[in-house]
C-alpha positions as CSV (number, residue, x, y, z in Angstrom):
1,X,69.1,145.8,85.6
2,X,68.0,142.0,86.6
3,X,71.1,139.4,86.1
4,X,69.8,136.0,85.2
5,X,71.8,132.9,86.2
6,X,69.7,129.7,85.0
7,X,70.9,126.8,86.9
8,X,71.8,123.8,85.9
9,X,72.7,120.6,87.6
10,X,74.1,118.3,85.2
11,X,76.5,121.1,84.5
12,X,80.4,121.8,84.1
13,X,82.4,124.7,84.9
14,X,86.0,125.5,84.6
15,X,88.4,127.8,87.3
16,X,91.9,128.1,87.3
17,X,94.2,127.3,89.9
18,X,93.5,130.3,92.0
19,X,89.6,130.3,91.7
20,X,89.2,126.6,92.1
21,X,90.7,127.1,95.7
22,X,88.5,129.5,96.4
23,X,85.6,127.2,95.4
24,X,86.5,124.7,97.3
25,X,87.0,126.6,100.7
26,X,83.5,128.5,99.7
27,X,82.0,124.5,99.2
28,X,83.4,123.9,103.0
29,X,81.8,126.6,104.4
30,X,78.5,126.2,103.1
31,X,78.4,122.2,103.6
32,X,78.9,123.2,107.4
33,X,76.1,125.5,107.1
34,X,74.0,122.7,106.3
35,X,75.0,120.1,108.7
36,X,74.5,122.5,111.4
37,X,71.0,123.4,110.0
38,X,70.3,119.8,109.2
39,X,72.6,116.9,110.3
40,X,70.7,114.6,107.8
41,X,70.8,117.1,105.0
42,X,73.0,115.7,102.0
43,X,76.2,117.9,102.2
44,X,77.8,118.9,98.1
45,X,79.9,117.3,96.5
46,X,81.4,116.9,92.8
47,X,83.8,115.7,90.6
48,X,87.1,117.6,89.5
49,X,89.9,116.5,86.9
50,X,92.6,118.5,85.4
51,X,92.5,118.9,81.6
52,X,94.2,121.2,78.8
53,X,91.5,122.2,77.1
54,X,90.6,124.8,74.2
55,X,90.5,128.2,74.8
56,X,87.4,128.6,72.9
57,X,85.5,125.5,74.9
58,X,86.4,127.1,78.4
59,X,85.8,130.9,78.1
60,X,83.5,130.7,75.1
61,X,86.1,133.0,72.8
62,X,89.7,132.6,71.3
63,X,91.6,135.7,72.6
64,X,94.5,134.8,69.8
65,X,94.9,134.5,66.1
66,X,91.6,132.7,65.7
67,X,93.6,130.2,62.9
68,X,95.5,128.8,65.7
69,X,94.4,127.1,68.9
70,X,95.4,128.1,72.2
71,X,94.9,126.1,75.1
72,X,95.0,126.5,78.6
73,X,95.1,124.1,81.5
74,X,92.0,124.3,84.2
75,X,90.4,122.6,86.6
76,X,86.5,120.8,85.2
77,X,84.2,120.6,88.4
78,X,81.4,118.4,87.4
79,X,78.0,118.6,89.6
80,X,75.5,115.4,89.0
81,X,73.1,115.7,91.4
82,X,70.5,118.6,92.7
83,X,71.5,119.3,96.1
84,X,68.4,121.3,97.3
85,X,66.1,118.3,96.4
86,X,67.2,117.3,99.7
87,X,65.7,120.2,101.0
88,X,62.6,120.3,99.5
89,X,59.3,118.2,101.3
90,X,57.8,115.4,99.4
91,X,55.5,117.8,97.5
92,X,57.6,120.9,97.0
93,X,60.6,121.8,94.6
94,X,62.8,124.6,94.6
95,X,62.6,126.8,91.1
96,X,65.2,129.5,92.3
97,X,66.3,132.4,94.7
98,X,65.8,136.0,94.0
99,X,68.2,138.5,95.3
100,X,66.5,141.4,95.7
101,X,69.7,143.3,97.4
102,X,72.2,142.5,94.8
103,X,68.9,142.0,91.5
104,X,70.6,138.7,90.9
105,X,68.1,135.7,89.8
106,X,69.2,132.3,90.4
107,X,66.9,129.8,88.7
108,X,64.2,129.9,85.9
109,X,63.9,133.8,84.4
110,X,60.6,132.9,82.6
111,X,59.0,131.8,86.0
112,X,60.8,134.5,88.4
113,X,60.3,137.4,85.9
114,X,56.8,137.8,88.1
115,X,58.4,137.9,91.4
116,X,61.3,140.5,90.8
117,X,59.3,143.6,91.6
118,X,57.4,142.4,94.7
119,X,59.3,140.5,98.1
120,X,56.0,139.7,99.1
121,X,55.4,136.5,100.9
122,X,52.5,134.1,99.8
123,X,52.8,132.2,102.7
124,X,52.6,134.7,105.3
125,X,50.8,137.4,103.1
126,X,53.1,139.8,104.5
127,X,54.9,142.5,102.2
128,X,57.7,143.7,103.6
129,X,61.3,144.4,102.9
130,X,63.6,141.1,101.8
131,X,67.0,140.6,100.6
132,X,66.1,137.4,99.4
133,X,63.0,135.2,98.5
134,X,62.5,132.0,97.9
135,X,60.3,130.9,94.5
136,X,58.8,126.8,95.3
137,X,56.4,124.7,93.2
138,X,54.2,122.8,95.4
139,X,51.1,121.1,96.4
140,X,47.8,123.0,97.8
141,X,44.4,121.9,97.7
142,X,45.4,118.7,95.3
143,X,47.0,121.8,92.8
144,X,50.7,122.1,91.8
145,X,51.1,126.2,92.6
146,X,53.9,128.5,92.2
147,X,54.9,130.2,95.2
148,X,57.4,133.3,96.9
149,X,58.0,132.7,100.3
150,X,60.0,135.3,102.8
151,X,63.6,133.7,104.4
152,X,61.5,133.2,107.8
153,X,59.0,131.2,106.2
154,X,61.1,128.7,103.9
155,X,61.9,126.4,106.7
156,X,58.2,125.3,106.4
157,X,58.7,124.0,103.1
158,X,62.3,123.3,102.6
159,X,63.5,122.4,106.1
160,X,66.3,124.6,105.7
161,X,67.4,128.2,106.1
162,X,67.1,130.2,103.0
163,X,70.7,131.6,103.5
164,X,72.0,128.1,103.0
165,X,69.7,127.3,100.2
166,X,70.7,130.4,98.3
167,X,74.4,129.3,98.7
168,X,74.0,125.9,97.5
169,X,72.5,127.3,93.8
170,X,75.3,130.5,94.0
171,X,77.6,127.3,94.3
172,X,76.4,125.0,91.4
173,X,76.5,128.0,89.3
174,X,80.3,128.4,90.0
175,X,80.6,130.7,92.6
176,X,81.0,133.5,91.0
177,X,84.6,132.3,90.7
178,X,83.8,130.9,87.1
179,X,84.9,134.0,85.4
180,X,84.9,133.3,81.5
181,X,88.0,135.3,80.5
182,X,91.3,134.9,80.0
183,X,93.2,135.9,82.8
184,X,97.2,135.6,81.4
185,X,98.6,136.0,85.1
186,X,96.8,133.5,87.1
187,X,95.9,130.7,84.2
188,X,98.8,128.5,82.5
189,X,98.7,129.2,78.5
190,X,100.0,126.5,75.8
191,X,100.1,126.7,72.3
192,X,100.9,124.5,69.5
193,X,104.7,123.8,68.9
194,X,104.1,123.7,64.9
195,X,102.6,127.0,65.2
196,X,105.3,128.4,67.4
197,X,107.7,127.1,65.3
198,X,106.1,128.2,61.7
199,X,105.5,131.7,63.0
200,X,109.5,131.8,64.4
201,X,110.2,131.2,60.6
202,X,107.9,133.9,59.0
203,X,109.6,136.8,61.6
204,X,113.1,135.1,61.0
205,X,112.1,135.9,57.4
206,X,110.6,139.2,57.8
207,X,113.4,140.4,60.0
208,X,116.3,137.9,60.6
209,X,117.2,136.5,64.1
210,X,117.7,138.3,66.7
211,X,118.3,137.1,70.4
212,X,117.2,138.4,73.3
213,X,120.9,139.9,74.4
214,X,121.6,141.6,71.3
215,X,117.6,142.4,69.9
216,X,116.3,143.5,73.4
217,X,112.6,144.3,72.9
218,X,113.3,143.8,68.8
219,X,114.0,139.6,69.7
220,X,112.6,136.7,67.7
221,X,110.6,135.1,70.9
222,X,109.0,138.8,71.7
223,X,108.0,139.1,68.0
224,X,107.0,135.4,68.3
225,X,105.2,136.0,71.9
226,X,103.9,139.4,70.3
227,X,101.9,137.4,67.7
228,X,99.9,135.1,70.3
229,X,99.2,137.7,73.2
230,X,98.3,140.9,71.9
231,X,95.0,142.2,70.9
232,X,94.2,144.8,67.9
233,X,94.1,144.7,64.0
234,X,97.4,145.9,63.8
235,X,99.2,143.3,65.5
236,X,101.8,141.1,62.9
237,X,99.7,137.6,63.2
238,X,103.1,136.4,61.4
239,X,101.0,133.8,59.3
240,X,102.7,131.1,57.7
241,X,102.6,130.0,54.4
242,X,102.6,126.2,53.7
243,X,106.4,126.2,52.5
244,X,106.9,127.9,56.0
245,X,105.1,125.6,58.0
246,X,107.0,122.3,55.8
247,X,110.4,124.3,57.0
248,X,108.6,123.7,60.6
249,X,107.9,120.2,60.4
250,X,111.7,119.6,58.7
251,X,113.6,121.6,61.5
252,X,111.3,119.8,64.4
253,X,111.8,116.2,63.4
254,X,115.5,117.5,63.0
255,X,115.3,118.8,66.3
256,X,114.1,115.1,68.1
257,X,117.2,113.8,66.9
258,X,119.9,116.5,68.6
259,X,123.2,115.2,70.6
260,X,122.3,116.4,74.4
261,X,125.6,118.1,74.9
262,X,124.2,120.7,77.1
263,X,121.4,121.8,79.6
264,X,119.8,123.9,76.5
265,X,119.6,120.7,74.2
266,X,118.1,118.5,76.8
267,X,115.1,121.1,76.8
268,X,114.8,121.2,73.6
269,X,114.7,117.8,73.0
270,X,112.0,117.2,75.9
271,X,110.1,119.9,74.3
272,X,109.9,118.9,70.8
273,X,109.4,114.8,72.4
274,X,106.2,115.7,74.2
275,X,103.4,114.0,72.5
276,X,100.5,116.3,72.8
277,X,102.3,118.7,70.9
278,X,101.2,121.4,72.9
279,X,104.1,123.8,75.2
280,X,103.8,126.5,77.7
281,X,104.8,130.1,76.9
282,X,108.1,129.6,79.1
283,X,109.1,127.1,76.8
284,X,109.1,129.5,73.9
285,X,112.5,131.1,74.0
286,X,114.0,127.8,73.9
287,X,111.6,126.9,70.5
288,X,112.7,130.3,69.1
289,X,116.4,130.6,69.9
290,X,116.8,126.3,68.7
291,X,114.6,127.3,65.1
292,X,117.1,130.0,64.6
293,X,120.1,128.2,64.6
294,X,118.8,125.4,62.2
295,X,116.3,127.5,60.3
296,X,119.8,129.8,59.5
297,X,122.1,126.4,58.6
298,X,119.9,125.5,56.8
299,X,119.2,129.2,54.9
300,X,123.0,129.2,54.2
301,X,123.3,126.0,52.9
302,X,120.6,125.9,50.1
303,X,122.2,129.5,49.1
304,X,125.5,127.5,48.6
305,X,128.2,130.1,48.3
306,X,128.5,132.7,50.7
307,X,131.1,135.5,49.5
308,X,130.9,139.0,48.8
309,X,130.8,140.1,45.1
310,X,133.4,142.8,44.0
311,X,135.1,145.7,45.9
312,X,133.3,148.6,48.2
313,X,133.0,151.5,45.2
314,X,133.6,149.5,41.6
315,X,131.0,148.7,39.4
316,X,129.5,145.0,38.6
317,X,126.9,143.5,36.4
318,X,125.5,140.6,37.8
319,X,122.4,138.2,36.9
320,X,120.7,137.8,40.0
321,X,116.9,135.8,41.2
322,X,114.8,137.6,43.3
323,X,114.1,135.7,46.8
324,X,112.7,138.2,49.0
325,X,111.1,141.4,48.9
326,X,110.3,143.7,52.4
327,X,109.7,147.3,52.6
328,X,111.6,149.4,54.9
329,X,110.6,152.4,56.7
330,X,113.7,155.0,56.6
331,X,114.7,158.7,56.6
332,X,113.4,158.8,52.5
333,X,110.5,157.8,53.7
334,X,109.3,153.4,52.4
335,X,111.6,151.7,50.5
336,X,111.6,148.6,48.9
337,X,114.1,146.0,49.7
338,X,115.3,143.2,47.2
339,X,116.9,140.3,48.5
340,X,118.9,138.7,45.7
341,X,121.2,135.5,44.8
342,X,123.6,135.1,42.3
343,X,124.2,132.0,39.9
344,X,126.3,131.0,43.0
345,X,124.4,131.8,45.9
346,X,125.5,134.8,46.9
347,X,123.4,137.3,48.5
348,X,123.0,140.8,46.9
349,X,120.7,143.5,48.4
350,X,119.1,146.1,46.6
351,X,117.7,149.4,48.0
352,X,114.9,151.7,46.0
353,X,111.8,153.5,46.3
354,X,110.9,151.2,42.8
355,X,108.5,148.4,43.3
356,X,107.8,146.4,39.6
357,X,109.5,142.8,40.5
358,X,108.2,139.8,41.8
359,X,109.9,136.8,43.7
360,X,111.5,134.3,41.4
361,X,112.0,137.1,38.9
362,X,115.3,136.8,36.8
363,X,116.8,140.2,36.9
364,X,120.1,141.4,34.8
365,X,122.0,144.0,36.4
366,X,124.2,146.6,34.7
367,X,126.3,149.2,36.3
368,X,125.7,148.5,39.7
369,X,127.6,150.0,42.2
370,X,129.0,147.8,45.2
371,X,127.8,150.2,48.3
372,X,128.4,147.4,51.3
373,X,129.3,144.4,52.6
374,X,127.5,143.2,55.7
375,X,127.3,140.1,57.6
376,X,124.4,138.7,59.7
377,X,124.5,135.8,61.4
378,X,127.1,134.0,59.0
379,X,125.3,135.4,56.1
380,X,127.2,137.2,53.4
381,X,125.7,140.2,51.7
382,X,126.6,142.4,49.5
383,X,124.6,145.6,49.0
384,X,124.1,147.5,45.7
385,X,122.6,150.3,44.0
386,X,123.7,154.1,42.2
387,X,122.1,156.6,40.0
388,X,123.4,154.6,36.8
389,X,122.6,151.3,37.8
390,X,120.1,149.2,35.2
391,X,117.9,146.8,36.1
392,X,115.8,144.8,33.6
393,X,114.2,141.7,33.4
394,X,115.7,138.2,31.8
């Protein structure tokens, strides 16, 4: 099948790091092509600048969570002029190159749809095999015609080997090197600190803090990273609510303010300083382990106490407020978890396979027996349950 690549040049294209050297050593090669063909010849040049641009505006999709903006940092090559006018007579003008060997069409489709079946040369008249033609506009008998002309034949009209010419519009169509996308290995990613920080809240929520040395694979930042990077329905976009993302803005303008009394604050504090708001995905796991700590201080206060209620085996009867609800996958198949405070701020943990409360509801309990007490990250809890336990609501 043909491949169209319309030209353009008034036109922009991004590479990366590794492509845009590439581009640049293929641009050197080919402008000394064209001095040795034609010292007179206008050589290429453009404009480049490095921006951090949408993900979305450079490879024409959002590989993430398409409510949050990724970005990624490339370089913008900017062509203004059409080169090959310099190699075109006063009465022609190039319309595109056909490559019959690879079926690639660089120029107008509508005007080199007639051509693609045929290399046959009306210059010459001869039809013969060609790996490439040349389509021209130009003047014959006081009429503007459209022509193919064989690679032997183009210097009559252009002044300049066809090879070099074919090049030159291969070039200001990227150079094959403009791949549009995303390529995680060889292209710097950023995201949005809010949005790192909002979704560090919503797993710490879901699943408590965990560091790399003691969560391995299970860690905050891979459940953050997780969130951004992979692909498939089934991924945990960990989307925030609005109270989440106010937590966010809270622990971030907290976070400006920080005593540097170690290398890990002083990155921290540069991170959360930058202005554009945007950070790289090595600056993550500082995010993630420096949300933690404040997002849990900050958990333990508002909960004000922090004891354990009664003693491992006796009953209690407490009045509790639902705060959290999860569902856990164990050996008696899903279960619903309650996570509860007392009058004092206690936290008490209920396991069962019933699921009939809400968050915020006012629960008495009656008979309860104390099954645990745990401790997570300074956090009290106290675990409760048994056959003749009652639950109702206030």
């Amino acid at each position: 099948m043909l491949t169209t690549s319309s030209f353009s040049f008034n036109s922009v294209y991004y590479f990366n790091d590794e492509n845009y050297i590439k581009f640049t050593k293929l641009v050197n090669r080919v402008n000394k092509k064209i001095i040795k063909e034609n010292s007179n010849a206008a050589t290429i040049s453009f404009e480049c600048s490095k921006e951090v641009l949408p993900f979305k505006e450079v490879y024409g999709h959002n590989p993430f969570n398409p409510k949050c903006s990724a970005f990624v940092e490339v370089n913008v090559v900017k062509f203004s002029d059409d080169f090959t006018r310099y190699f075109t007579g006063e009465n022609t003008r190039i319309l595109g190159v056909i490559d019959h060997k690879e079926n690639i069409v660089y120029g107008d489709a509508d005007i080199l749809e007639m051509y693609r079946y045929s290399t046959h040369c009306d210059h010459c008249q001869k039809n013969i095999h060609r790996n490439k033609t040349l389509v021209i506009e130009t003047e014959k008998n006081g009429k503007n015609v459209v022509m193919q002309v064989g690679g032997t034949c183009v210097k009559d009209y252009t002044g300049i080997d066809l090879s070099v010419i074919a090049s030159v519009l291969s070039i200001q169509n990227g150079g094959g090197l403009n791949e549009r996308e995303f390529n995680g290995g060889k292209t710097s990613a950023f995201f949005e600190l809010r949005e790192v920080a909002a979704r560090t809240i919503v797993s710490i929520d879901k699943c408590g803090f965990a560091s790399k040395k003691n969560g391995g694979e299970n860690a905050t930042v891979f459940h953050v990273l997780d969130s951004f990077e992979l692909a498939g329905k089934d991924i945990d976009r960990l989307e925030a609510s609005e109270e989440q993302y106010r937590k966010a803005d809270e622990i971030l303008e907290e976070l400006k303010g920080i005593e540097v009394n170690s290398p890990f604050d002083g990155n921290v504090k540069a991170i959360v300083e930058n202005e554009s708001g945007l950070i790289g995905r090595k600056h993550i796991p500082y995010i993630t382990a420096a949300i933690g700590l404040k997002y849990n201080a900050s958990v333990k206060e508002e909960n004000g106490s922090n004891e354990w209620i009664g003693t491992i085996g006796e009953s209690v009867s407490l009045s509790v407020e639902v705060k959290n609800i999860k569902h856990v996958k164990g050996m008696y198949g899903v279960q619903t978890l309650y996570e509860m405070s007392d009058c004092s701020g206690n936290k008490v943990v209920w396991f069962t396979s019933r699921e009939k409360y809400s968050i915020g509801d006012s629960l008495n309990i009656v008979n309860g027996t104390v099954k645990k007490h745990s401790e997570y990250k300074g956090i009290k809890s106290t675990v409760v349950g048994g056959r003749g336990m009652k639950v109702s609501v206030k």
